[in-house]
C-alpha positions as CSV (number, residue, x, y, z in Angstrom):
1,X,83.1,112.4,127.8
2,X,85.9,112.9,130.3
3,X,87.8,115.8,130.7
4,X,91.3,115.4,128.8
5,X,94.8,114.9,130.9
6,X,97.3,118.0,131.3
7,X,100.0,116.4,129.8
8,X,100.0,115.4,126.3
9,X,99.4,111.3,125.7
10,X,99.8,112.2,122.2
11,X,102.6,111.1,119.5
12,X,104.1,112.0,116.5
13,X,101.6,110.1,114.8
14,X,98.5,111.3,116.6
15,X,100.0,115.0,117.9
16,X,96.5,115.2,119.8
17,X,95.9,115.5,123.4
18,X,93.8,112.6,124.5
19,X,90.7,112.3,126.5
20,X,91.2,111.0,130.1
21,X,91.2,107.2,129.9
22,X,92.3,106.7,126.2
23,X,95.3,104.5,125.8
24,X,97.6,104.8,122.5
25,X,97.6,101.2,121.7
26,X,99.7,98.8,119.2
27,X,97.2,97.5,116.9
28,X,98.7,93.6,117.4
29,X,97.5,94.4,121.1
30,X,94.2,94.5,120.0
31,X,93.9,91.2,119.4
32,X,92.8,88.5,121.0
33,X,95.4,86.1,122.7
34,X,96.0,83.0,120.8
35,X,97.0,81.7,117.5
36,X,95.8,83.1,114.7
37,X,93.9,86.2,115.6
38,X,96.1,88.9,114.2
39,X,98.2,87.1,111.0
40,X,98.2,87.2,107.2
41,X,96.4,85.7,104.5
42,X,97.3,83.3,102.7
43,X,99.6,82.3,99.8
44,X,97.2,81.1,96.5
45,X,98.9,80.9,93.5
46,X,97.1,80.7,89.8
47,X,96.6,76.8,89.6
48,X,95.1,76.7,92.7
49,X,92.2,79.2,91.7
50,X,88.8,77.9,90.6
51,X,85.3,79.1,89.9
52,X,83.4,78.4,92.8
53,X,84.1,76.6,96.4
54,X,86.1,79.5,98.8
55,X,85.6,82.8,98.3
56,X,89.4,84.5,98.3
57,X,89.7,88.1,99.2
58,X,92.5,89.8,98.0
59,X,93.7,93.6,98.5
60,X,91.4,95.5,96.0
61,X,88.3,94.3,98.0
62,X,89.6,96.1,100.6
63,X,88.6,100.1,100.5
64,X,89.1,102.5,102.9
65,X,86.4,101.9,105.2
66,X,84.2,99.4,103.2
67,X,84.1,96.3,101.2
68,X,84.3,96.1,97.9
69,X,82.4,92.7,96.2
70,X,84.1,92.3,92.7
71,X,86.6,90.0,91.2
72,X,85.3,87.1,92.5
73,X,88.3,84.1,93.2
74,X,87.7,81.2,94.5
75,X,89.8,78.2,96.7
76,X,88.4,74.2,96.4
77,X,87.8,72.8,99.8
78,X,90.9,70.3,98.5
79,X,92.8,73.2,98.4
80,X,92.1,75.0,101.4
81,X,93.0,72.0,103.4
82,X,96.0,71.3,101.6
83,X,97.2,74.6,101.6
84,X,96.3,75.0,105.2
85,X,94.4,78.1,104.9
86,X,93.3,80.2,107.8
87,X,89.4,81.0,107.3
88,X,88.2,84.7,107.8
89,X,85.1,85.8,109.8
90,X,82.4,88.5,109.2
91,X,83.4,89.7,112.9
92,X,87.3,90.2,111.7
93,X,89.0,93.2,110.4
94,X,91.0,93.2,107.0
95,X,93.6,95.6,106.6
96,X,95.9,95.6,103.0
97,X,99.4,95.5,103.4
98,X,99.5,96.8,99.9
99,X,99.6,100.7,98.6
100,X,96.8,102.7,97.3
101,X,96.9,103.4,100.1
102,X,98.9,100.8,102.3
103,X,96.9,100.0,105.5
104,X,93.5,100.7,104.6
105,X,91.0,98.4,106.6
106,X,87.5,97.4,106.8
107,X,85.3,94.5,108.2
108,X,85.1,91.2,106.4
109,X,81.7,90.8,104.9
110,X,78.9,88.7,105.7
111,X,79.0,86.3,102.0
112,X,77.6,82.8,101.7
113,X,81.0,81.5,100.5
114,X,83.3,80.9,103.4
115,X,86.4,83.0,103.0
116,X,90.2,83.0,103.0
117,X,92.4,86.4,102.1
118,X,95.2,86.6,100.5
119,X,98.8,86.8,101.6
120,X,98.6,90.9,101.5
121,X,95.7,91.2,103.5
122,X,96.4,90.9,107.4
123,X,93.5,89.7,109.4
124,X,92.8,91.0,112.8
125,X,90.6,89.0,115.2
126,X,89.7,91.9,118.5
127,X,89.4,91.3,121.9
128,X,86.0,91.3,123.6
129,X,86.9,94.9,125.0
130,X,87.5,96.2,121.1
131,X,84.8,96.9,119.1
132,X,86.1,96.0,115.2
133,X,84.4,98.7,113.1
134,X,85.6,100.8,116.1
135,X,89.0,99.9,114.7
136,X,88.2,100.3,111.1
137,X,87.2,103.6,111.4
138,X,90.5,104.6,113.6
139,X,92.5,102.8,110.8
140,X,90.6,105.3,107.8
141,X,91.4,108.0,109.5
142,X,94.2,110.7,108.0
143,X,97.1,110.4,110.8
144,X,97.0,106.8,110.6
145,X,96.8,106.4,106.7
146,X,99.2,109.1,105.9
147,X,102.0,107.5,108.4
148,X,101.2,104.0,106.7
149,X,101.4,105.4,103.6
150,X,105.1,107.4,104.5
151,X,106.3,104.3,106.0
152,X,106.7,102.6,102.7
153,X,107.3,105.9,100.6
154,X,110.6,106.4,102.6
155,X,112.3,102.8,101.4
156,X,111.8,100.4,99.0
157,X,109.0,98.2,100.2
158,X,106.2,97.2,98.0
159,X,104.2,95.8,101.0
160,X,104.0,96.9,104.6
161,X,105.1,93.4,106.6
162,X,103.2,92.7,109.9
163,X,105.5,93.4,112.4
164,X,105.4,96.9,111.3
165,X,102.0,97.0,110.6
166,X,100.8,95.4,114.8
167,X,103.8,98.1,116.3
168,X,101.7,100.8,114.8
169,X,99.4,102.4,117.6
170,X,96.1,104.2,117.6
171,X,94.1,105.5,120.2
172,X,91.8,103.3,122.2
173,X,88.8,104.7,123.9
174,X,87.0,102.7,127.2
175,X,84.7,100.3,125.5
176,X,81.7,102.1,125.6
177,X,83.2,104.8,124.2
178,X,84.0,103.0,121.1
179,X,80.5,102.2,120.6
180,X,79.3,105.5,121.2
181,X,81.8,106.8,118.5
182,X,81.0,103.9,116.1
183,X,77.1,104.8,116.4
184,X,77.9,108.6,115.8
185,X,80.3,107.7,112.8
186,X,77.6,105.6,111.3
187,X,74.6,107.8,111.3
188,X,76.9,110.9,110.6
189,X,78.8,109.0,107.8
190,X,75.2,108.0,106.1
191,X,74.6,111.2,104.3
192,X,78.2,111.3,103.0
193,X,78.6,108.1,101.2
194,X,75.6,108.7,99.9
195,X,76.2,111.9,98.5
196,X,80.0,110.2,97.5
197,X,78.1,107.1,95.9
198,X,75.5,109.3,94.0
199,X,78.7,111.3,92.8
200,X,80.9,108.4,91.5
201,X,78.0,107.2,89.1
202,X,77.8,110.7,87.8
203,X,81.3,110.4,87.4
204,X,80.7,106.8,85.5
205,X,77.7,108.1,83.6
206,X,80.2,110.9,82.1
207,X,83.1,108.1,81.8
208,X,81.1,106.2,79.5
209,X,79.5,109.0,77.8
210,X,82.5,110.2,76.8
211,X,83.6,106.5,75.3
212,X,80.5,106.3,73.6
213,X,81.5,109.9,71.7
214,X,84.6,108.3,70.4
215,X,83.5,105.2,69.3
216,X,80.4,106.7,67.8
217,X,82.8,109.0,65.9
218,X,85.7,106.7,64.9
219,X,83.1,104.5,63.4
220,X,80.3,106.6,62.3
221,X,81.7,109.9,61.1
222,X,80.1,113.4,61.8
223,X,77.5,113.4,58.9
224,X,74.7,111.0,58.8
225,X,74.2,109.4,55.6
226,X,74.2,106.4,53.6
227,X,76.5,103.5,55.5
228,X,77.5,100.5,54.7
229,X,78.4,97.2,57.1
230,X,81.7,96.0,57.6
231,X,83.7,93.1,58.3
232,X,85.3,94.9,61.6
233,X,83.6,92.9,64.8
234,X,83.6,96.0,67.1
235,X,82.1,98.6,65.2
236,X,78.7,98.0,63.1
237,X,78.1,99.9,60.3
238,X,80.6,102.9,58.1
239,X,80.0,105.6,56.3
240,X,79.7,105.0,52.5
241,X,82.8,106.6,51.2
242,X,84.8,105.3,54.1
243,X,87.4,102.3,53.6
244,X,88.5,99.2,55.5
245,X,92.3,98.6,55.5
246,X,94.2,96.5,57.9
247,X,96.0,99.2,60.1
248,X,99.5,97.8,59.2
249,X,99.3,99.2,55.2
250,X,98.3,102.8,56.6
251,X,100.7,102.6,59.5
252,X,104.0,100.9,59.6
253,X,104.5,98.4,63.0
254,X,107.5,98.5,65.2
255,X,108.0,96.2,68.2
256,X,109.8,96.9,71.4
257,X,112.4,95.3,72.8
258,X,114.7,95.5,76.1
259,X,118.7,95.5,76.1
260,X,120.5,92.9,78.1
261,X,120.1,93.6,81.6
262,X,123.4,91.5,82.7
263,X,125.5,94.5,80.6
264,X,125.4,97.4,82.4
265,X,126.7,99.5,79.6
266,X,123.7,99.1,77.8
267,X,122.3,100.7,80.8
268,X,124.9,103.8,81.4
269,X,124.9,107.6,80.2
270,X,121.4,106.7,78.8
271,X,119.7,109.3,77.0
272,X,117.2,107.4,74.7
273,X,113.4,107.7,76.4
274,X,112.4,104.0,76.6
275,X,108.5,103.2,76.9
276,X,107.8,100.7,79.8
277,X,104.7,99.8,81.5
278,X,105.3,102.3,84.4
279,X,104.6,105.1,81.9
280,X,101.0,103.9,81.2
281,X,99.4,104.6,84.4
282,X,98.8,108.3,83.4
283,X,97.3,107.2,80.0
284,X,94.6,104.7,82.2
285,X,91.6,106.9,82.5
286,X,91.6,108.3,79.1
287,X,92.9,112.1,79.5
288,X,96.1,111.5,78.6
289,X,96.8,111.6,75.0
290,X,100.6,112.5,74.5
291,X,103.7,111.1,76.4
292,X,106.9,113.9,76.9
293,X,109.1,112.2,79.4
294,X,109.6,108.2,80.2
295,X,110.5,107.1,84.0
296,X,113.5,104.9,82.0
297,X,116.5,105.4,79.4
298,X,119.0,103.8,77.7
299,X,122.0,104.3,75.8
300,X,122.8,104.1,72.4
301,X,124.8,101.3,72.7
302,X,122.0,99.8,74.1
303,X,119.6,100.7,71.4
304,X,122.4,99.4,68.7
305,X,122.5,95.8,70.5
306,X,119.4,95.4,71.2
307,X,115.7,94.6,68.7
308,X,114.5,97.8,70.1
309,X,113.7,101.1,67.9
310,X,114.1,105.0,67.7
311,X,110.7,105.7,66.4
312,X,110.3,108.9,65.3
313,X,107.9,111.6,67.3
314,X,104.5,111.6,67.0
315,X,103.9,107.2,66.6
316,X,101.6,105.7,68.3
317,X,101.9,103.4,71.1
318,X,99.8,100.7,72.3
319,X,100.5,98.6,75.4
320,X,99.8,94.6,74.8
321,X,101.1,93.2,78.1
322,X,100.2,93.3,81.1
323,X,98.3,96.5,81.1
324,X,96.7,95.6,78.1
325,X,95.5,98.1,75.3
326,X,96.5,101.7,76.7
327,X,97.6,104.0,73.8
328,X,99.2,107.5,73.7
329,X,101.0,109.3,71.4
330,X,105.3,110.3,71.3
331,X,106.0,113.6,71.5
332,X,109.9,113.3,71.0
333,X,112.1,110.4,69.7
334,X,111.7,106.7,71.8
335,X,111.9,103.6,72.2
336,X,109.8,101.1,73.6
337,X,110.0,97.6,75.7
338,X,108.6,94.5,73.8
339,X,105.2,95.4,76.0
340,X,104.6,98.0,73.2
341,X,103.4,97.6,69.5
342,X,104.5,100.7,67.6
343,X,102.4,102.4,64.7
344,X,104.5,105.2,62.5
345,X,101.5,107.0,60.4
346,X,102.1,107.4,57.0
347,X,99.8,110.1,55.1
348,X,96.7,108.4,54.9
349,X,96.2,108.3,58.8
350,X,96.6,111.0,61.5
351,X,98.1,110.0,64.9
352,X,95.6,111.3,66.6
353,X,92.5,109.4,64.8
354,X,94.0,106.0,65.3
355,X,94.9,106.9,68.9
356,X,90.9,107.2,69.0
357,X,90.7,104.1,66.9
358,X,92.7,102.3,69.3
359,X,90.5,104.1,72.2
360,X,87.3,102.4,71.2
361,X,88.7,99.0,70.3
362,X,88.6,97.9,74.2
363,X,85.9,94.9,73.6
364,X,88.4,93.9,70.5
365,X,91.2,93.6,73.3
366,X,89.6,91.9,75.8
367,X,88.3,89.7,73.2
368,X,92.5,89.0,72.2
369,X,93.5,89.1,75.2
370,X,95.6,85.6,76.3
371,X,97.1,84.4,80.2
372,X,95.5,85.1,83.2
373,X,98.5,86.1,85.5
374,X,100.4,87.4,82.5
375,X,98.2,88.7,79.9
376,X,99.3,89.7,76.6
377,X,98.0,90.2,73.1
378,X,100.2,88.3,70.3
379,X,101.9,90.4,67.7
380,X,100.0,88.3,65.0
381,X,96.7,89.3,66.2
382,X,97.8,92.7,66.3
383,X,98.9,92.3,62.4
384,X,95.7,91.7,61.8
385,X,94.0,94.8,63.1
386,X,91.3,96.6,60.8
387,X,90.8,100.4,60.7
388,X,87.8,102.3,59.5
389,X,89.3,104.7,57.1
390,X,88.1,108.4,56.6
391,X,89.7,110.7,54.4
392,X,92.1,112.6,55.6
393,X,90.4,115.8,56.4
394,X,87.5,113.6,57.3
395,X,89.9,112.7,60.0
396,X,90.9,116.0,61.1
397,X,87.7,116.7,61.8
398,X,86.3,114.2,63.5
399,X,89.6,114.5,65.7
400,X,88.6,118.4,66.6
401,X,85.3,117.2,67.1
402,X,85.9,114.4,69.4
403,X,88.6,116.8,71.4
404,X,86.2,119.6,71.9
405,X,83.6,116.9,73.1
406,X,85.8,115.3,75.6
407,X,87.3,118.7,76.9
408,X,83.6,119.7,77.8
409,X,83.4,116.5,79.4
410,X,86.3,116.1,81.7
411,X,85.5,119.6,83.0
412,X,82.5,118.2,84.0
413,X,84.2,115.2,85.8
414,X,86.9,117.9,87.3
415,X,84.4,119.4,88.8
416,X,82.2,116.1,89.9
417,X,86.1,114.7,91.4
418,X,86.6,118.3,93.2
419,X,83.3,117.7,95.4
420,X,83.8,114.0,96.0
421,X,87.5,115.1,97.4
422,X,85.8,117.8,99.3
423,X,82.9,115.2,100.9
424,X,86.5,113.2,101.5
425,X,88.1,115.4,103.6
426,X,84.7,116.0,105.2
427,X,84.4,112.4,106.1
428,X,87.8,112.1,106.9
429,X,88.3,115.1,109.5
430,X,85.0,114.0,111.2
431,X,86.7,110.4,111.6
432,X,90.1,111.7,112.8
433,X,87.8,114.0,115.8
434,X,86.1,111.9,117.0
435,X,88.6,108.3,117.2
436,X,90.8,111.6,118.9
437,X,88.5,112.8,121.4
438,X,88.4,115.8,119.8
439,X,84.4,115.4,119.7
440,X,82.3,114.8,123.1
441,X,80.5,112.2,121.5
442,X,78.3,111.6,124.7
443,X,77.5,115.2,125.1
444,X,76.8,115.8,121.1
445,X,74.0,113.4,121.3
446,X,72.6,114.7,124.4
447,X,72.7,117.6,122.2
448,X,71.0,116.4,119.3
449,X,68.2,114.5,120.8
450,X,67.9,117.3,122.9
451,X,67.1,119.3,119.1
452,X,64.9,116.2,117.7
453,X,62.6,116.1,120.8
C-alpha cells in the first residue's frame, strides 16, 4: 500500500491519517450519475400488501453488514406499477434510515422475488470505480455508525433523511484497493460470524430453555404426580389438587386510560407514574420482572378526569396493544394508558405466579391477537382468561423455584452476550483499520501467503 501523506486528510469523523491516494468522499458521490441510483424506497401502506408477487424490504432486513431474510411482505405487480415503485438490484446497497442503529447497510440479496424497499431504506446504486460491499463494509464500521447514530441522538429525528445521509463522507481507496480490502475483510470476517452465529443459537437454545422452565412449572407444578386435563388451550395437563378459575375472580381487572391531551393541566406538576408503551421495552426479553420508575406522569387532576386508575403496588401489568403481551409487576403506586390490562391479586394468587402465568401464555396471545398495523387484544378476551391455580404456598414455591432456575440461566446468557460483544468489537476494529489504511492490506497478504507456502 502507499505510503500515507504528511498532512492529515482526516476529519472529525474519521480522525485518521489516510493512505496516499484515499479521498474522503460523500457517500451520494458514490453513485452513479442519473436518476435513481442513490434515492429511497418506497411508500407501501397496509392495503397495498399481499402474500406473494414483490418481495418488499423494509428496515429490519437490513443488519449491520448482512441481510436478514424474515418477515416476508410482498407488492402485486398492479401495485408496483401503480405506485411507481423503483425496483432494487442484488448489485445495490441498502442502508436504513431508521435507528438501531441508524445507517447500517448491506447488499441487497440475490431472491427469486423481484424487490422494492421501503420508504426508510435508501438504495445506493455505485459507480463502476466503487466496489458495493466495499461500501458496506466502510458503512459498518464504528466512526461511521457512531456519527450516524449521534446525528439523530442530538435532535428529534426519528429517521435520518437523505440529504444528510449522501453529505456524510467515508474514505475511498483506489479501486483495486477496495477489492483487496473487500477480499481480506471476507476471509478474515469468516471465522468471526461464525463464532458470532454459533453464539447467538446458544444464546436461543438458553432463551427457550428458560421459557420452557416457566411454562413447565406454571402448568405442571414441582412434584410429579397424578394430573388431570384441563380446559385451558395452552397448557395440557394439571396437577390433581390444582384448580381452574378464570383469572378475573382471583385477581380484580383495571383498565388504563389517558387524560385529554388538549388540557394541558391534566398534564402539569404531574407526579402520578403513568404506564405507557415506552416503558415495556425493558420487560421484552424476559429479565425484567418489576417496574420502579415510568418515562411519563400525570397530575391528579388528570387522574380525577380521566377513566384511568391508582392501582396499588405490587399489580400486575400486561401490555395488549401494540406490543402485545409484555407483563411486569408495580413496585409503587400507577397508572396506566388504555394499552394496559391491570390485575390487583387478592389472597388466592401471588403477583409474581401470574406474572409467570402471563409469561407462558405467549401462543394464547398471538392466538388473540387482532389488526395487522395496530394490533391489540380486546378487553373481552382478556375477561375471559383461565389460570391454573396452585395453593398458595404451592405458589411460592414454584415462584423460588422458577427464580433460582432463570438466575442460573441468564448468567449463562451474560456470559454468552459478553463474548459475542467482544467478537463485535473484534470485527468491528478490524473493519475500521483496514477501510482506514491503518492495515497494508497488499503487504499483509504478501505476508501470509508468504506463511502458507
Amino acid at each position: 500500500m502507499t505510503s500515507k501523506k504528511d498532512n492529515d486528510v482526516g476529519s472529525d469523523l474519521w480522525d485518521v491519517d489516510l493512505p496516499y491516494g484515499w479521498k474522503l468522499t460523500p457517500i451520494k458521490r458514490l453513485a452513479k450519475s442519473g436518476y435513481d441510483t442513490f434515492t429511497d424506497g418506497d411508500w407501501v401502506e397496509s392495503p397495498y400488501i399481499t402474500d406473494s408477487g414483490i418481495r418488499l424490504i423494509q428496515t429490519g432486513n437490513v443488519r449491520i453488514g448482512r441481510f436478514i431474510n424474515k418477515g416476508n411482505r410482498y407488492v402485486s405487480e398492479e401495485s408496483f406499477k401503480e405506485l411507481d415503485c423503483r425496483e432494487v438490484h442484488s448489485d445495490e446497497v441498502l442502508i436504513s434510515r431508521l435507528a438501531d442503529p441508524v445507517g447500517r447497510a448491506c447488499m441487497a440479496p440475490d431472491l427469486d422475488n423481484r424487490m422494492i424497499a421501503s420508504v426508510d431504506v435508501a438504495i445506493l446504486n455505485t459507480r463502476e470505480d466503487i466496489d458495493p460491499q466495499y461500501v458496506v463494509y466502510a458503512l459498518s464500521s464504528k466512526p461511521y455508525l457512531d456519527y450516524t447514530s449521534a446525528l439523530c441522538r442530538g435532535g428529534t429525528m426519528e429517521r435520518l433523511s437523505r440529504s444528510m445521509l449522501g453529505d456524510i463522507e467515508i474514505p475511498v481507496p483506489p479501486y483495486t484497493i477496495q477489492k483487496s480490502i473487500v477480499g481480506y475483510l471476507n476471509s478474515h470476517l469468516d471465522s468471526i460470524r461464525a463464532a458470532i452465529e454459533e453464539l447467538t443459537n446458544i444464546r436461543s437454545q438458553l432463551a427457550n430453555q428458560k421459557n420452557s422452565i416457566i411454562r413447565e412449572y406454571t402448568s405442571g407444578g414441582l412434584d410429579s404426580g397424578s394430573t388431570k386435563p384441563t380446559e385451558i388451550g395452552w397448557t395440557g395437563d394439571i396437577p390433581q389438587h390444582w384448580n381452574v378459575v378464570r383469572t378475573r375472580f382471583v385477581a380484580r381487572l383495571k383498565s388504563g386510560h389517558t387524560p385529554s391531551r388538549s388540557n394541558d393541566e391534566y398534564w402539569e406538576d404531574t407526579d402520578i407514574p403513568w404506564v405507557t408503551t415506552s416503558d415495556i421495552k425493558p420487560f421484552r426479553n424476559g429479565r425484567k420482572i418489576y417496574l420502579d420508575e415510568t418515562e411519563n406522569q400525570i397530575s391528579e387532576l388528570g387522574l380525577e378526569n380521566s377513566g384511568a386508575h391508582l392501582l396499588p403496588e405490587r399489580t400486575v401489568f400486561l401490555s395488549r396493544t401494540a406490543s402485545v403481551g409484555f407483563s411486569g409487576i408495580m413496585n409503587r403506586e400507577m397508572a396506566t394508558s388504555q394499552d394496559f390490562a391491570n390485575w390487583i391479586c387478592g389472597d388466592e394468587i401471588l403477583p409474581e405466579y401470574l406474572l409467570y402465568v402471563f409469561r407462558s401464555m405467549d401462543q394464547e396471545f398471538d392466538r388473540l391477537t387482532q389488526g395487522s398495523t395496530h394490533q391489540t387484544i380486546y378487553m373481552p378476551d382478556i375477561q375471559s382468561f383461565k389460570t391454573p391455580l396452585p395453593p398458595i404456598a404451592e405458589q411460592r414455591e414454584i415462584v423460588e423455584h422458577i427464580q433460582t432456575e432463570t438466575d442460573r440461566i441468564w448468567k449463562l446468557i451474560d456470559k454468552v452476550e459478553e463474548t459475542i460483544d467482544l467478537l463485535e468489537e473484534k470485527r468491528q476494529a478490524l473493519i475500521t483499520a483496514a477501510v482506514t489504511g491503518q492495515i497494508d492490506i497488499i503487504e499483509t497478504q504478501s505476508l501470509e501467503t508468504e506463511t502458507v507456502s
